[in-house]
C-alpha positions in Angstrom: -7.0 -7.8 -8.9 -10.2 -8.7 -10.2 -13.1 -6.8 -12.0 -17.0 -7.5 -11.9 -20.1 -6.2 -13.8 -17.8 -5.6 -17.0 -20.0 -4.6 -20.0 -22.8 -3.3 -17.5 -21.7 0.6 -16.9 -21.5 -0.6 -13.2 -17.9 -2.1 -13.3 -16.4 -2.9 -10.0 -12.7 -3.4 -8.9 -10.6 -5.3 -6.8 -7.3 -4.1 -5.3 -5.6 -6.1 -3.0 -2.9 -4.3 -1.1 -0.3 -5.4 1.6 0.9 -3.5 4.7 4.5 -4.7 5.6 7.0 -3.4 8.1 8.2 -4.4 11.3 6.3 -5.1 14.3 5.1 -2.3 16.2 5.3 0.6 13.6 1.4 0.9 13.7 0.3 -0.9 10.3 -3.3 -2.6 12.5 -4.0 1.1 13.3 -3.8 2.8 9.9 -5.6 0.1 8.6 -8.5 0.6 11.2 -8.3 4.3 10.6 -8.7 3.9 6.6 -11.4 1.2 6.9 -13.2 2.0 9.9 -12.0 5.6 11.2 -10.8 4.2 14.5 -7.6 4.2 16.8 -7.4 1.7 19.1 -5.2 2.8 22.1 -4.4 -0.5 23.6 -3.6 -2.3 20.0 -2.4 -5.6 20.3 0.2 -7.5 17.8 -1.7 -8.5 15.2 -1.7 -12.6 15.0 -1.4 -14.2 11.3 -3.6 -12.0 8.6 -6.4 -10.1 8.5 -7.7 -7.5 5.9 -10.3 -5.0 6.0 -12.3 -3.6 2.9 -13.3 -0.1 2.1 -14.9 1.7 -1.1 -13.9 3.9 -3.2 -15.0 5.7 -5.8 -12.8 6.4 -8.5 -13.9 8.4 -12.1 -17.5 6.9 -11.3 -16.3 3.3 -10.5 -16.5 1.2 -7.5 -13.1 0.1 -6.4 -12.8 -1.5 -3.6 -9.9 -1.6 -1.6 -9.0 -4.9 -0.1 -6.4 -4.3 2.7 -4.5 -6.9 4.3 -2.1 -6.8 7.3 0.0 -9.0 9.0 2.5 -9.2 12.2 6.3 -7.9 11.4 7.6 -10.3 13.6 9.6 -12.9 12.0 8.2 -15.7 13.3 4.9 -15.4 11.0 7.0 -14.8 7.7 5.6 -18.7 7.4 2.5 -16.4 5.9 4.9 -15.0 3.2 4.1 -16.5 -0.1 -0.1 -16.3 0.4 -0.2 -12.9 2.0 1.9 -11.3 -1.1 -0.4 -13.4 -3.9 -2.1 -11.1 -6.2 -1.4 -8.0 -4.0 -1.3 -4.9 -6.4 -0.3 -2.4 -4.0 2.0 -1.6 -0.5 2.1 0.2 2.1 5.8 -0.5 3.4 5.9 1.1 7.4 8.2 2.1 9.9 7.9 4.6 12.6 9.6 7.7 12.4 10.4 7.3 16.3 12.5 4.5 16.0 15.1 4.4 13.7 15.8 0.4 13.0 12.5 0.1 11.6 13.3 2.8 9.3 16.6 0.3 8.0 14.5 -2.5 7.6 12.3 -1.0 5.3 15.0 -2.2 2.6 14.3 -5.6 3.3 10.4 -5.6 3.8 11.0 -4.3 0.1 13.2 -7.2 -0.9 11.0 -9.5 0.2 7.9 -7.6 -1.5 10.2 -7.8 -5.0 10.5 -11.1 -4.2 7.0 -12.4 -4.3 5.3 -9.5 -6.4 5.1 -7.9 -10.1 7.2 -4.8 -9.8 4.5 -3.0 -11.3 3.4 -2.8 -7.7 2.6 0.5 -6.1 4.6 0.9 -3.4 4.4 3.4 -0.9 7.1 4.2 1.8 4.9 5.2 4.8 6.4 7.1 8.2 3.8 6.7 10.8 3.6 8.2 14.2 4.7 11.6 12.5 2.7 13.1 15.9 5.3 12.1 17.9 8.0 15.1 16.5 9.9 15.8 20.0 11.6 12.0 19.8 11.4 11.8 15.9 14.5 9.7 14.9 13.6 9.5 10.8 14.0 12.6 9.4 11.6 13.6 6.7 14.1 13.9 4.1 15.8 10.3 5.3 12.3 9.2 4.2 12.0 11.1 0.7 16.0 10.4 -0.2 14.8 6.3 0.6 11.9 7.1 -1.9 13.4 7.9 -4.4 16.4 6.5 -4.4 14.0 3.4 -4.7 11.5 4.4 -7.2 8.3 4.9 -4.3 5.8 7.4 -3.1 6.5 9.1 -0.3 4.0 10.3 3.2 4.4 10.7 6.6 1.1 9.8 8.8 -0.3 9.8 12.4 -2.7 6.9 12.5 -3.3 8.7 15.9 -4.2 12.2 14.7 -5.6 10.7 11.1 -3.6 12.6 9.4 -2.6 11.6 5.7 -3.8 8.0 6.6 -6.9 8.7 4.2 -3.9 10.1 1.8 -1.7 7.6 1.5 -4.0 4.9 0.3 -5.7 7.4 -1.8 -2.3 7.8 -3.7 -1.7 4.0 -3.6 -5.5 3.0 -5.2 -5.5 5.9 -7.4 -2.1 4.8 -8.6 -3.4 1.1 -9.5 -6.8 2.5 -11.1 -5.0 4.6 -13.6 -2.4 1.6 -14.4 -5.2 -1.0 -15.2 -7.7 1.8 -17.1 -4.9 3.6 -18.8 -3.2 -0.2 -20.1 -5.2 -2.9 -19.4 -9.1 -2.6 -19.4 -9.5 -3.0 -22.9 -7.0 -5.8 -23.7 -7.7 -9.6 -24.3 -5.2 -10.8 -21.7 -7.3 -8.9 -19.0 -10.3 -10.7 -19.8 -8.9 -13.9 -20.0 -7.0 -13.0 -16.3 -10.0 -12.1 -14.5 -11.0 -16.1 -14.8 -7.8 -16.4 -12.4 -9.3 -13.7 -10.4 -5.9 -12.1 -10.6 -4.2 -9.7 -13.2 -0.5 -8.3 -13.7 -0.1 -5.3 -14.1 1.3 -3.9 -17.4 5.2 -3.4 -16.9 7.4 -0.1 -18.1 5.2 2.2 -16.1 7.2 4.3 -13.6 4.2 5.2 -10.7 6.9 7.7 -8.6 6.3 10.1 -12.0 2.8 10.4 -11.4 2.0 13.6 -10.4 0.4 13.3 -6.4 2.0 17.2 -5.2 3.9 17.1 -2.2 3.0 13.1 -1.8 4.6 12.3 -4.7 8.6 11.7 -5.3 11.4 11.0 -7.5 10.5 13.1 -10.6 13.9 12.0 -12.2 
């Protein structure tokens, strides 16, 4: 994560955030939907990494919101280490239609625990929710996996764009709040941003922020 402009009035952020999940589940098309507001019918498995960038603004700040995305199939997990490098947010996917990428959700987040702070946000995402008649995910299988693991909760359609918007709203909004609320002001910030990287402060339970229905696990 990495600020610019400090001191100016004009600050500007940096988020780097990860989509994980298995192959399949739709993570290229939410991604082109958030970034671009496109659905591409004949999506192809993505090959290695890419990321997209989009804007937000957030209390009068720039933030931007550097996605990244990468194949589930485990033959790129090679990309591991320098996908997951200074990532400050996840969207972890599966598809509500298929119920074995629903169980291997655990281990996309064992491997994101793994290689990141656990300040991460992290964001347990059921995509393809238009697809209802041959749903094999339940929504509350999805919530009860939230918050039995401390993460926010949403189903999408990156077909129908609905919640994909949402979800990274939550996710960003999340991370902006974290660094303004704990970090902005501090002298280890300043000296992180040489690195181009900061951690995010610990002890700092995001699934109690208050998103309404998006949100979980008020324990």
């Amino acid at each position: 994560m990495a600020a610019e402009g400090e001191g100016g009035g004009g600050e500007e952020y940096l988020f780097k955030i990860v989509v994980i999940g298995d192959s399949a589940v739709g993570k290229s098309n939410l991604l082109s939907r958030f970034a671009r507001d496109e659905f591409d019918h004949n999506s192809k498995a993505t090959i290695g990494v890419e990321f997209q960038t989009q804007v937000v603004e957030l209390d009068g700040k720039e933030v931007k919101a550097q996605v990244w995305d990468t194949a589930g199939q485990e033959r790129f997990r090679a990309v591991t280490s320098a996908y997951y490098r200074g990532a400050v947010g996840a969207l972890i996917v599966y598809d509500i239609t298929r119920k074995a990428t629903f169980e291997n959700t655990k281990r996309w987040l064992e491997e994101l625990n793994i290689h990141c702070d656990t300040a991460v946000a992290k964001m347990l995402v059921g995509n393809k929710s238009d697809l209802e008649e041959i749903r094999e995910v339940s929504v509350e299988e999805g919530k009860s996996l939230a918050e039995e693991e401390g993460l926010f909760f949403i189903e999408t359609s990156a077909l129908e764009s609905t919640n994909v918007m949402k979800a990274f709203e939550i996710v960003i909004r999340a991370i902006y709040d974290k660094v303004s609320r704990k970090i902005l002001n501090s002298d280890s910030y300043k000296a992180e941003l040489s690195v181009d990287r900061v951690t995010l402060a610990k002890g700092v339970d995001l699934s109690k922020q208050n998103n309404g229905v998006f949100s979980c696990c008020s324990r």
